[in-house]
KEKE-3310 file (N, C-alpha, C; in steps of 0.2 Angstrom, whole numbers, plus 5000, padded with zeros to 4 digits):
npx = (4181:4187:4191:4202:4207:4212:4222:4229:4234:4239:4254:4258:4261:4269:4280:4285:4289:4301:4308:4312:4321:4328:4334:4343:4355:4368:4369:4373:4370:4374:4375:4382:4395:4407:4417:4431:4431:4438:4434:4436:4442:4432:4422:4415:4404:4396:4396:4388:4379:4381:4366:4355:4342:4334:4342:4346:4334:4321:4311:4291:4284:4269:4253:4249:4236:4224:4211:4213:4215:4227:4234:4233:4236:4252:4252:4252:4263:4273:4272:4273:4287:4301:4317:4333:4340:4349:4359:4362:4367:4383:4389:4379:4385:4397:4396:4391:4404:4411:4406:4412:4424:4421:4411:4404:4398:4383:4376:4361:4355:4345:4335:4328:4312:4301:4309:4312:4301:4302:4314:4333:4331:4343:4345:4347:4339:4320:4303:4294:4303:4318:4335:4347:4361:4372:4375:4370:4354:4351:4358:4367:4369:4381:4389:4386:4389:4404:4406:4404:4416:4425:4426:4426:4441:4449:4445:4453:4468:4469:4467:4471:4473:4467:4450:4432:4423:4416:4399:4390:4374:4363:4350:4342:4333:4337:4349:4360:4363:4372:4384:4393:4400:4404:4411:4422:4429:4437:4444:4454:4451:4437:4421:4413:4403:4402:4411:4423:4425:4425:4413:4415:4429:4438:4433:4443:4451:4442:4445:4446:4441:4427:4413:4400:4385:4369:4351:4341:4331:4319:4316:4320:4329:4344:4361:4363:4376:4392:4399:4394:4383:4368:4361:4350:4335:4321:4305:4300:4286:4276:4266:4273:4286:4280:4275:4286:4294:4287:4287:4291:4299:4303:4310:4328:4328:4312:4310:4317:4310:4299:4304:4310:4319:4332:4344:4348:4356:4369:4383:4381:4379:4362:4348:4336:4325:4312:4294:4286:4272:4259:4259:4271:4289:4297:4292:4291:4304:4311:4306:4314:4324:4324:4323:4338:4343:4338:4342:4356:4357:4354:4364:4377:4371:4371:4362:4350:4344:4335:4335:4341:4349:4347:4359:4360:4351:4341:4338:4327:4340:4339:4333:4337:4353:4350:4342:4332:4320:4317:4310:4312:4314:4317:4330:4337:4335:4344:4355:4360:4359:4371:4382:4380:4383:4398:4403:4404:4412:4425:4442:4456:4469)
npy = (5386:5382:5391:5384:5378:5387:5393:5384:5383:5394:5393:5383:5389:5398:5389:5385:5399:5401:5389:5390:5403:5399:5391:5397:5407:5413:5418:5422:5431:5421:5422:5432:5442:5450:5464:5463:5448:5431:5422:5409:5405:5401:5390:5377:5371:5383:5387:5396:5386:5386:5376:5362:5354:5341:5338:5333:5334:5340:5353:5358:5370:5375:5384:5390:5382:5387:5377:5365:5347:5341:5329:5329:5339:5334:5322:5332:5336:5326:5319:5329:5330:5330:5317:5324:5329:5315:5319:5332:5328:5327:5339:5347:5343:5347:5359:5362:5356:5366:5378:5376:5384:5395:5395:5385:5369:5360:5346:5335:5318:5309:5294:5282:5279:5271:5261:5256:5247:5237:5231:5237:5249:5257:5266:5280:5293:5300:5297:5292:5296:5292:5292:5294:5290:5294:5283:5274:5267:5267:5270:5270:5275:5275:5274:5289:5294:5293:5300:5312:5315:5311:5320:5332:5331:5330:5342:5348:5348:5354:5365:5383:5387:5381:5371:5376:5365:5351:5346:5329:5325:5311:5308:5293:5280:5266:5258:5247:5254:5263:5256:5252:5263:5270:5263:5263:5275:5288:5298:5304:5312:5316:5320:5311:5315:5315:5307:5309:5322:5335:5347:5353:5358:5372:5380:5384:5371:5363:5364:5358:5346:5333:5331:5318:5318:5311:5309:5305:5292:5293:5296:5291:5285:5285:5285:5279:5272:5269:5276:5289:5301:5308:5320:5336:5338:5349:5352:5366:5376:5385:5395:5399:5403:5412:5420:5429:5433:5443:5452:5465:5472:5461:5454:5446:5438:5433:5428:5417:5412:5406:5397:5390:5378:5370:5373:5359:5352:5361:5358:5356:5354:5362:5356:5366:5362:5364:5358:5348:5351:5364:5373:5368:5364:5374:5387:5387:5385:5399:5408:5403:5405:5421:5423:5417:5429:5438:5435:5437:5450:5456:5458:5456:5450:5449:5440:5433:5417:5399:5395:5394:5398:5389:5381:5375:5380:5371:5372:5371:5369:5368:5374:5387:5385:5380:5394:5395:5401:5407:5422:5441:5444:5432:5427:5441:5439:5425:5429:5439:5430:5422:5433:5436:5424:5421:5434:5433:5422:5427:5426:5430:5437)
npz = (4648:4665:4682:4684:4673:4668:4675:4674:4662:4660:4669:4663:4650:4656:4660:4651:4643:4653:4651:4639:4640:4650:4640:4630:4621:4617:4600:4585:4566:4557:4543:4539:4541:4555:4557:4560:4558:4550:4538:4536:4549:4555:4565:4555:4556:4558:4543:4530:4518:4499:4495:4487:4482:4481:4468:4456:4447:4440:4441:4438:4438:4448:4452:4468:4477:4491:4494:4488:4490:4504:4498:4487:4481:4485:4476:4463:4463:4465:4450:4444:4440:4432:4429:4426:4411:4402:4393:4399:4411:4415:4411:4420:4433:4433:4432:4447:4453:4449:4454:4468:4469:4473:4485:4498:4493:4494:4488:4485:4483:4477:4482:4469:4471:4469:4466:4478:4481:4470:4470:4474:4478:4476:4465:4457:4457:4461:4468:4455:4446:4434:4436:4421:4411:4396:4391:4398:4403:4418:4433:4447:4465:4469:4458:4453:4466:4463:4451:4454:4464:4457:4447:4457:4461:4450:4449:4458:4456:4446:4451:4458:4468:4485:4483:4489:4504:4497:4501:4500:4501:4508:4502:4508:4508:4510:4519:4516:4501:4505:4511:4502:4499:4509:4516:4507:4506:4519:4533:4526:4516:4518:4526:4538:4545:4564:4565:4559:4561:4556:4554:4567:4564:4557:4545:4534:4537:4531:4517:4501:4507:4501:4507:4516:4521:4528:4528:4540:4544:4553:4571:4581:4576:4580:4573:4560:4553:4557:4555:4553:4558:4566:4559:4560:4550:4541:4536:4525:4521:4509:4515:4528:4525:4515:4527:4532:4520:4516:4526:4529:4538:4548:4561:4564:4578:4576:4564:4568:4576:4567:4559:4567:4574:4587:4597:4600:4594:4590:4586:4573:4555:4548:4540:4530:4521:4506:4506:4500:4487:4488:4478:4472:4469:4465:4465:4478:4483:4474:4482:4496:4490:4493:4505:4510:4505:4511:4523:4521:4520:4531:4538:4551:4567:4583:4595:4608:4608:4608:4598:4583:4566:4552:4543:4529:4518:4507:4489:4473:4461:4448:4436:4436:4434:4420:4415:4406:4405:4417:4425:4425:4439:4444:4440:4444:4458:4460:4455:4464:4475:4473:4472:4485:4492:4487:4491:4506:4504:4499:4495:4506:4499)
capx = (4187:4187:4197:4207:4209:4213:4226:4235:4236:4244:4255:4260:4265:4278:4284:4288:4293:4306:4313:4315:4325:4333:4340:4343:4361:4371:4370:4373:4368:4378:4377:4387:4406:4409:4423:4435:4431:4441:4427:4443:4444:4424:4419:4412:4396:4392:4394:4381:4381:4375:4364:4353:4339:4333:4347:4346:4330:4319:4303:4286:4278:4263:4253:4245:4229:4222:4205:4217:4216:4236:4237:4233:4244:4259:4253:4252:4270:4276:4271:4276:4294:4304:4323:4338:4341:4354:4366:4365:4373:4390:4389:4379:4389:4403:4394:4392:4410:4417:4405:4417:4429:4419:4410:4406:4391:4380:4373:4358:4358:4339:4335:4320:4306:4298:4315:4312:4297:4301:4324:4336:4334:4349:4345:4347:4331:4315:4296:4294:4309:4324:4342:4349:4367:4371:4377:4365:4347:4352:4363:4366:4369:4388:4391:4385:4396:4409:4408:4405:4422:4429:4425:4431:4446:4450:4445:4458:4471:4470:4466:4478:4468:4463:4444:4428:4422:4407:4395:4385:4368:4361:4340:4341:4331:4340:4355:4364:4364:4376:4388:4399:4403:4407:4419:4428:4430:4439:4444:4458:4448:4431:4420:4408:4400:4405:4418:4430:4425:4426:4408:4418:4435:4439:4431:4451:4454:4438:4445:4448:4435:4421:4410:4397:4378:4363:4346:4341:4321:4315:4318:4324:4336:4352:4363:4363:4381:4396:4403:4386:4380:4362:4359:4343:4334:4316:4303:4297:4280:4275:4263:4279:4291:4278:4276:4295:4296:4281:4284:4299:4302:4303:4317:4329:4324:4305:4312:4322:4305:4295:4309:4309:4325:4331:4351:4348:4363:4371:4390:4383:4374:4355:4346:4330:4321:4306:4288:4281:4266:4258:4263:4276:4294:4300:4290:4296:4312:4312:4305:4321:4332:4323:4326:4343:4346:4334:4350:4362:4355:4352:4371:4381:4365:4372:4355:4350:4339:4335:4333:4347:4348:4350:4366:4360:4344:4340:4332:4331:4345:4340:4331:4343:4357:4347:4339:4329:4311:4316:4309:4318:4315:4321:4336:4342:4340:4347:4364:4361:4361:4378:4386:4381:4389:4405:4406:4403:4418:4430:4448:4461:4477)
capy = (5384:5383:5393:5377:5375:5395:5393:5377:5385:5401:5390:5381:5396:5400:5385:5384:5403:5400:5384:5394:5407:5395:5387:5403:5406:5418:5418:5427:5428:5417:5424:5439:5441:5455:5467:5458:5440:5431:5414:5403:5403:5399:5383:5375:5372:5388:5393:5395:5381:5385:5370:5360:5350:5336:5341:5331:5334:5348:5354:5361:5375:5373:5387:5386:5382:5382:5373:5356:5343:5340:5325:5330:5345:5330:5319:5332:5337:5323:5319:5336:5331:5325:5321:5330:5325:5312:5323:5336:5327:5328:5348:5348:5340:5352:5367:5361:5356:5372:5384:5377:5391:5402:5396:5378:5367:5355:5340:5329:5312:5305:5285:5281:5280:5266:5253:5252:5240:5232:5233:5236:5254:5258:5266:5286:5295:5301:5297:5290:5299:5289:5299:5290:5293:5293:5277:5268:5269:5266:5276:5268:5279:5274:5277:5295:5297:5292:5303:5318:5315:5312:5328:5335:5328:5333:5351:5350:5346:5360:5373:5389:5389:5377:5373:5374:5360:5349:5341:5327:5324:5307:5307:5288:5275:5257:5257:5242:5257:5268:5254:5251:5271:5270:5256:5265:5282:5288:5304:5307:5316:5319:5318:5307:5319:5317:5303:5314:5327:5340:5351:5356:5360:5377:5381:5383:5362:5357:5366:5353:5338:5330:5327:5316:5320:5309:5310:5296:5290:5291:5299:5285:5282:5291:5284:5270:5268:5268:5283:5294:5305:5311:5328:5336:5342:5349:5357:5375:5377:5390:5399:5399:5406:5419:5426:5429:5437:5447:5457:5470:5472:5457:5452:5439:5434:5431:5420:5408:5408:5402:5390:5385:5375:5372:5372:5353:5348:5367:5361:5351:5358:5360:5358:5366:5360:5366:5353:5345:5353:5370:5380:5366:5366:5378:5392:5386:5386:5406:5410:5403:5410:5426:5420:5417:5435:5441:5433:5442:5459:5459:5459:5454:5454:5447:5439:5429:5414:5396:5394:5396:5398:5383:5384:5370:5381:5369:5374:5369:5376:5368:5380:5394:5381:5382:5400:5398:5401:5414:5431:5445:5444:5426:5432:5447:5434:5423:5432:5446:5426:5419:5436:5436:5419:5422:5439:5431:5420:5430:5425:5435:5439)
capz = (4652:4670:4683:4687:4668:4665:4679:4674:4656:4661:4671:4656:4646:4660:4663:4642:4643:4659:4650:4633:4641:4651:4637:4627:4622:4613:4595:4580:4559:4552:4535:4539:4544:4558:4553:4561:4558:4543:4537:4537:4554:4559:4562:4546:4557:4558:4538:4526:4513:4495:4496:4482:4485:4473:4464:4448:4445:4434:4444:4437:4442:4450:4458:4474:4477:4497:4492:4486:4498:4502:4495:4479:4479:4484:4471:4458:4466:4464:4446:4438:4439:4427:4429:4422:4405:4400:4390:4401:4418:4414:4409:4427:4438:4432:4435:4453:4456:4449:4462:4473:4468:4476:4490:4500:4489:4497:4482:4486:4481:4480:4477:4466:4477:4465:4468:4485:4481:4465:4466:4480:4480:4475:4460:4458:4455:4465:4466:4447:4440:4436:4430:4415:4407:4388:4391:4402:4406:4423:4437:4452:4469:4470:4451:4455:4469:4461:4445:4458:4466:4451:4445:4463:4463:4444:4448:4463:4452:4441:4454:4458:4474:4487:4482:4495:4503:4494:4505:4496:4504:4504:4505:4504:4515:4511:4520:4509:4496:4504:4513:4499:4496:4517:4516:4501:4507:4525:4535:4524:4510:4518:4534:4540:4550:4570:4566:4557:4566:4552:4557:4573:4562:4555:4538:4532:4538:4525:4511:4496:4507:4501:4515:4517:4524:4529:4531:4545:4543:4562:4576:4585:4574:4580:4569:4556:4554:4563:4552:4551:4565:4565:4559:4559:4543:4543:4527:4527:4518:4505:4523:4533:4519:4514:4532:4530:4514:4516:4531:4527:4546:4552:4565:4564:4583:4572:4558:4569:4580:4563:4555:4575:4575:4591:4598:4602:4587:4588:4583:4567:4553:4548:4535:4529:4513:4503:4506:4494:4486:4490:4471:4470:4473:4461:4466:4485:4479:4474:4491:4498:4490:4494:4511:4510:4502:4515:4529:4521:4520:4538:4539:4558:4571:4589:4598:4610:4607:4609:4590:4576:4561:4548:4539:4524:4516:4501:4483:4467:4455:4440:4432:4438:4430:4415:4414:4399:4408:4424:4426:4428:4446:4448:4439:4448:4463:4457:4456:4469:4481:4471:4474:4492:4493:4487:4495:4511:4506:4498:4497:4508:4494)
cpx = (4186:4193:4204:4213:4214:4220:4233:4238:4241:4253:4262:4263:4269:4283:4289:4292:4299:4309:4317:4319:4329:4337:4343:4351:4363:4372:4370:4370:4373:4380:4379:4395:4404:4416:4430:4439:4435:4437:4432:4444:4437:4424:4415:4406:4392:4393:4388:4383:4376:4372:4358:4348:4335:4337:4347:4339:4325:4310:4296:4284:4270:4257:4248:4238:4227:4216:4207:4217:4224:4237:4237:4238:4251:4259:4255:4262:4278:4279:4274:4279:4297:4313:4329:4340:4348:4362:4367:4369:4378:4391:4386:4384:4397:4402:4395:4396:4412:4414:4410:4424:4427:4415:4407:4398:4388:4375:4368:4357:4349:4341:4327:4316:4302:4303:4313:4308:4298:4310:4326:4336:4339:4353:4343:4340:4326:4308:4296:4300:4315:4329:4343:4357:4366:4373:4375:4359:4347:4358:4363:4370:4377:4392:4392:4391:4401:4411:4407:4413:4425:4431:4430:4439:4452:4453:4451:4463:4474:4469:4471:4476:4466:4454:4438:4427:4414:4404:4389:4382:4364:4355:4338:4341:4335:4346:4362:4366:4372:4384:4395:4403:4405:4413:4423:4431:4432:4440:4448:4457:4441:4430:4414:4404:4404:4413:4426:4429:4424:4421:4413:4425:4433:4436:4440:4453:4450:4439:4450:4443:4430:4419:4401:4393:4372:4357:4344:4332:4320:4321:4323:4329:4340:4359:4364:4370:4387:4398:4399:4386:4375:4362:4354:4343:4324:4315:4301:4292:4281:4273:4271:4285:4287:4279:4282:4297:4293:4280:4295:4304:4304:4310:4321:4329:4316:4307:4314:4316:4300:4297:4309:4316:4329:4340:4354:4357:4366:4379:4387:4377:4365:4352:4338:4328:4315:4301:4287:4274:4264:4262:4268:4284:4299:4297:4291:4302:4316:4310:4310:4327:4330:4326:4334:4345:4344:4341:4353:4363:4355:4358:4373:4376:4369:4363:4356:4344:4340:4336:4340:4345:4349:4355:4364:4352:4345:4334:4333:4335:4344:4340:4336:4351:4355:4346:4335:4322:4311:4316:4312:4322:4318:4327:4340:4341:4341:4355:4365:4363:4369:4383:4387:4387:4395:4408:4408:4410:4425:4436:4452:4467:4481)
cpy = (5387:5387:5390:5377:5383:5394:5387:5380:5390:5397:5387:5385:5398:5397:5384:5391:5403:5397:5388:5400:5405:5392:5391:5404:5411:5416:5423:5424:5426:5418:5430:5437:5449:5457:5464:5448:5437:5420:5409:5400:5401:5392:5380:5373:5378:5392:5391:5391:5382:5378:5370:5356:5348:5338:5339:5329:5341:5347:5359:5366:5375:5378:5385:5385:5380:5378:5365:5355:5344:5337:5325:5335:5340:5327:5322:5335:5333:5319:5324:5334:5326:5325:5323:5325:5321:5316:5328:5334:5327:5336:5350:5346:5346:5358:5367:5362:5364:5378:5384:5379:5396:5401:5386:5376:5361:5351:5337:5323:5308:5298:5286:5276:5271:5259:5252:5245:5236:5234:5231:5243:5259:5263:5276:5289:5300:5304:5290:5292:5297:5293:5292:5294:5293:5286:5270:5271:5268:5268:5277:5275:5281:5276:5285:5299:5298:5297:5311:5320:5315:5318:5333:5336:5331:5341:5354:5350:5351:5366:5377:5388:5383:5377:5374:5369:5357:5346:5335:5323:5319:5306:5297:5282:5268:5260:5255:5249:5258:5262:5253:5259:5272:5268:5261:5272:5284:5296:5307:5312:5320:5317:5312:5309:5319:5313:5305:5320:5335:5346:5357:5359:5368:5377:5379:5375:5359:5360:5358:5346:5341:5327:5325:5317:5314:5309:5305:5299:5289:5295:5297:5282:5285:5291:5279:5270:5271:5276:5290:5296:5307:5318:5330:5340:5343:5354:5362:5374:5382:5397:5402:5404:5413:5424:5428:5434:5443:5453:5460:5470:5467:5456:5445:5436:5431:5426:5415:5406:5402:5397:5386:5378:5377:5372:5364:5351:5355:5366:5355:5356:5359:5362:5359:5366:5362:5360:5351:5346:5359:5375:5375:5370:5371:5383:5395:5388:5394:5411:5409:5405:5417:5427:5422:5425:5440:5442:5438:5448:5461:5460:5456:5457:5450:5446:5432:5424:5406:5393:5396:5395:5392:5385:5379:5373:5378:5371:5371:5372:5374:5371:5388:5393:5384:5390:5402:5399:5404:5419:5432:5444:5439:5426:5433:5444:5431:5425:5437:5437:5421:5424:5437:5431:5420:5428:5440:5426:5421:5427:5430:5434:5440)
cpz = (4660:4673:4686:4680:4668:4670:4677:4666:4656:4664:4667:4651:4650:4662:4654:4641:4646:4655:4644:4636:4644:4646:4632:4625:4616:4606:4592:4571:4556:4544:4534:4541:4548:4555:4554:4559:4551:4544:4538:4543:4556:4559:4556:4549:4557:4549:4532:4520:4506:4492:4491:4485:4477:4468:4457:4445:4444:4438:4441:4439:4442:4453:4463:4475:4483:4497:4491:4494:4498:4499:4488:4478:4480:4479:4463:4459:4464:4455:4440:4441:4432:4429:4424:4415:4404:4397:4393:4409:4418:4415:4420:4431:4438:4432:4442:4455:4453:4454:4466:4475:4473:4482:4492:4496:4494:4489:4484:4481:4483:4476:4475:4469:4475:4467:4474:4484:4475:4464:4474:4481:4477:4468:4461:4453:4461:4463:4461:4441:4442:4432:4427:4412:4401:4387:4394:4404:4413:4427:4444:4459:4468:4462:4452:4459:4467:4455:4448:4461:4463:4449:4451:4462:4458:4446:4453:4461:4446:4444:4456:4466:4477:4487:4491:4498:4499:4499:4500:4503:4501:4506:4505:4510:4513:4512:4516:4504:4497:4509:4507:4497:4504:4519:4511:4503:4516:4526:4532:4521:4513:4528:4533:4545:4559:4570:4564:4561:4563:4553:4561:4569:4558:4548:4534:4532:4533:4520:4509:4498:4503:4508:4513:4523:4525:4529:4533:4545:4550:4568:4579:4584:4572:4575:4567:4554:4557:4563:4551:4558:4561:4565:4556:4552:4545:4538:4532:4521:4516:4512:4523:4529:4518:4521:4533:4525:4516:4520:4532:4534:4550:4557:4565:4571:4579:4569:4562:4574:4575:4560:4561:4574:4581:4593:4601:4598:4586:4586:4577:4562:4551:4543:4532:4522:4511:4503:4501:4494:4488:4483:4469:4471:4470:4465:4473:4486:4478:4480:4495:4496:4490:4501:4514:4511:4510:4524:4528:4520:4527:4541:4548:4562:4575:4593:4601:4611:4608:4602:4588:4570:4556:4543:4532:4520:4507:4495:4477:4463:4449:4435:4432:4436:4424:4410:4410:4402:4415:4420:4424:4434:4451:4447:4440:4456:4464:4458:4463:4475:4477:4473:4481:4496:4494:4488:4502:4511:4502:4500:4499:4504:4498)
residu = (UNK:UNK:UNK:UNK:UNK:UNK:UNK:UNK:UNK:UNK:UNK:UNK:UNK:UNK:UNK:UNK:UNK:UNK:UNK:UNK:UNK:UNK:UNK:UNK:UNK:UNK:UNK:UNK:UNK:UNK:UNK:UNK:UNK:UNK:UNK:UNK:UNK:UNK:UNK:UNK:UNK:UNK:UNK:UNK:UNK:UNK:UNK:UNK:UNK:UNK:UNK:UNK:UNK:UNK:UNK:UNK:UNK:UNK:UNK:UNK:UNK:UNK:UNK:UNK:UNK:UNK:UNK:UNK:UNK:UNK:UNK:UNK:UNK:UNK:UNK:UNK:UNK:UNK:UNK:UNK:UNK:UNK:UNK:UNK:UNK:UNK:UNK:UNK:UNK:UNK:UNK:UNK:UNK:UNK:UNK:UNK:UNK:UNK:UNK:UNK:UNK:UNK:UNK:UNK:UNK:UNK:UNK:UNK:UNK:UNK:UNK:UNK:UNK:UNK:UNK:UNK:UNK:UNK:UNK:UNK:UNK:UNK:UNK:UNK:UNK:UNK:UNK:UNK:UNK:UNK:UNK:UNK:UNK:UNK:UNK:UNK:UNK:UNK:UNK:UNK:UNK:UNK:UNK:UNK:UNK:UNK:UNK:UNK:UNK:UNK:UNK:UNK:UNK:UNK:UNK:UNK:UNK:UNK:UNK:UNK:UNK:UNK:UNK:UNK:UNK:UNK:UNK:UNK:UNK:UNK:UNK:UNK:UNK:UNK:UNK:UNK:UNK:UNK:UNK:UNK:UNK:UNK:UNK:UNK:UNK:UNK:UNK:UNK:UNK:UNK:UNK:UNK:UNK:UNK:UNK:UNK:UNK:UNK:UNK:UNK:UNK:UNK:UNK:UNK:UNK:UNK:UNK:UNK:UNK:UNK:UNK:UNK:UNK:UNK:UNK:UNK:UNK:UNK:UNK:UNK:UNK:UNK:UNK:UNK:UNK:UNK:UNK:UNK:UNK:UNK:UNK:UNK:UNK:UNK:UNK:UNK:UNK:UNK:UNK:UNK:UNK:UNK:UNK:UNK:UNK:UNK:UNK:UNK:UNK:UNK:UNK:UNK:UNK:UNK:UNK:UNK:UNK:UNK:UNK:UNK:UNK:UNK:UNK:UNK:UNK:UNK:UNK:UNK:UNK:UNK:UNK:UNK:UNK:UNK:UNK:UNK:UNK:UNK:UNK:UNK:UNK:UNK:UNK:UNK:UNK:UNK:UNK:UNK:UNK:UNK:UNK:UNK:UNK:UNK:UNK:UNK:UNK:UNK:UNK:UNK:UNK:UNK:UNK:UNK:UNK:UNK:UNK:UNK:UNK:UNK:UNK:UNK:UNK:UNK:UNK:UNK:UNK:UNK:UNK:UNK:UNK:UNK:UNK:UNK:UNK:UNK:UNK:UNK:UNK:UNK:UNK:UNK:UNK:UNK:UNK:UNK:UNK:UNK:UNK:UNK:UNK:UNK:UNK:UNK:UNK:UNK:UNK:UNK:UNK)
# end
């Protein structure tokens, strides 16, 4: 490197330092309360959502291996899934809705990867694995929906107590799919992210919604419908997760440099999700909810940074629904991350 080159590099690092501090802004950890604070009154973009990813689906453990190409580790990723049994979705779907006794849930909603090219899509699943009921070998997106809300709506009904709110999250590229569950559903009951506006509304205003979530294919594509607002979502790798767990000291200025999430979309919320492949998403999965746990240890920080923290960290709960095949260790965090949840949202008597 020249001293032109050496010169223009140095350059470059302060012109990216300067902006980064230029755009830097007063932030705190989200997954505390300060002593005064009561959750009811926070914006609902800033509270932490226990959040699910590929939700109706049971994943493999895999362990790592860096010598595998990637593509093999996503193929086999992809393969070792299977989805959730028939006679157990009814029993699931009602574990879910009743968490939201206790703190706000986020649901994803995959479509089977396979219909895109041989269907309309529209068929609930992901990759090669399709959900089934006990009453059909088939279980289309809006059925689902439909039997979530139900659920919801039921539990509201018999509650003593306003519930949390649910967000259901749709990973689902044909459009067509989700237009008939658009048209049927308004601001009354739920959001549509910016149109209702509910992000930006008090936690206390989305007790009892369902709110509906996105993920939009392409950068450039800010939003595909009218009622939908773009909100970002971005993976974390097994790497990235370990330097995090791994390093006792770390600071939460460090974590939100390596999750790197930036303030671009800071009144909506954000979601981060486990990769595909690298140990599989199971073992991803218990990394993030060390994560989490890792959040709410570090109690009410005040910092100033360009970066925030994601409020939507997604894992799988199957097996932790389940339990027949965790640790100890997955277990005890396991419960030590459902007690933080609903200590962090305690109801005031």
């Amino acid at each position: 490197m020249n001293d032109n080159e050496i010169v223009k590099s140095k350059y470059i690092k302060y012109k990216l330092k300067y902006q980064r501090l230029r755009n830097s802004q007063n932030n705190f950890n989200f997954y505390s309360l300060n002593e005064k604070e009561n959750i009811f009154s926070r914006p609902f973009y800033q509270c932490p959502i226990f959040s699910t990813h590929n939700t109706f689906l049971k994943k493999t453990y895999l362990p790592p291996n860096d010598n595998e190409p990637i593509f093999a580790s996503i193929l086999k990723d992809l393969f070792f899934e299977d989805p959730i049994e028939k006679f157990e979705l009814e029993d699931y779907i009602k574990y879910l809705i009743n968490l939201t006794e206790y703190f706000p849930v986020c649901i994803e909603i995959d479509n089977l990867l396979i219909n895109n090219f041989f269907g309309d899509g529209c068929i609930v699943g992901h990759a090669i694995s399709k959900i089934k009921t006990i009453t059909s070998n088939i279980l289309t997106i809006d059925m689902l929906v439909n039997k979530i809300i139900t659920s919801y709506q039921n539990k509201i009904l018999k509650s003593k107590f306003k519930l949390f709110p649910i967000i259901i999250h749709f990973d689902v590229k044909n459009p067509k799919c989700l237009t008939s569950i658009f048209e049927k559903y308004d601001c009354e009951n739920g959001e549509f992210e910016k149109y209702c506006k509910y992000s930006s509304k008090t936690l206390g205003e989305c007790m009892n919604k369902y709110i509906f979530r996105e993920k939009i294919f392409g950068e450039k594509q800010k939003i595909k419908f009218n009622k939908i607002a773009y909100t970002k979502s971005k993976s974390i790798n097994f790497r990235q997760l370990n330097s995090i767990i791994s390093n006792p000291n770390i600071s939460i200025n460090e974590i939100c440099i390596i999750l790197n999430i930036d303030l671009e979309n800071e009144n909506l919320h954000y979601r981060l999700y486990p990769t595909t492949g690298e140990g599989g998403q199971e073992l991803i999965s218990f990394y993030l909810i060390k994560l989490i746990n890792k959040l709410f240890e570090m109690g009410h920080i005040n910092f100033i940074s360009k970066f925030k923290l994601p409020t939507l960290i997604a894992f799988n709960l199957y097996y932790y629904w389940k339990n027949d095949f965790l640790t100890e260790e997955q277990k005890s965090e396991f419960t030590l991350l459902f007690n933080n949840f609903k200590n962090l949202y305690r109801r005031i008597l």
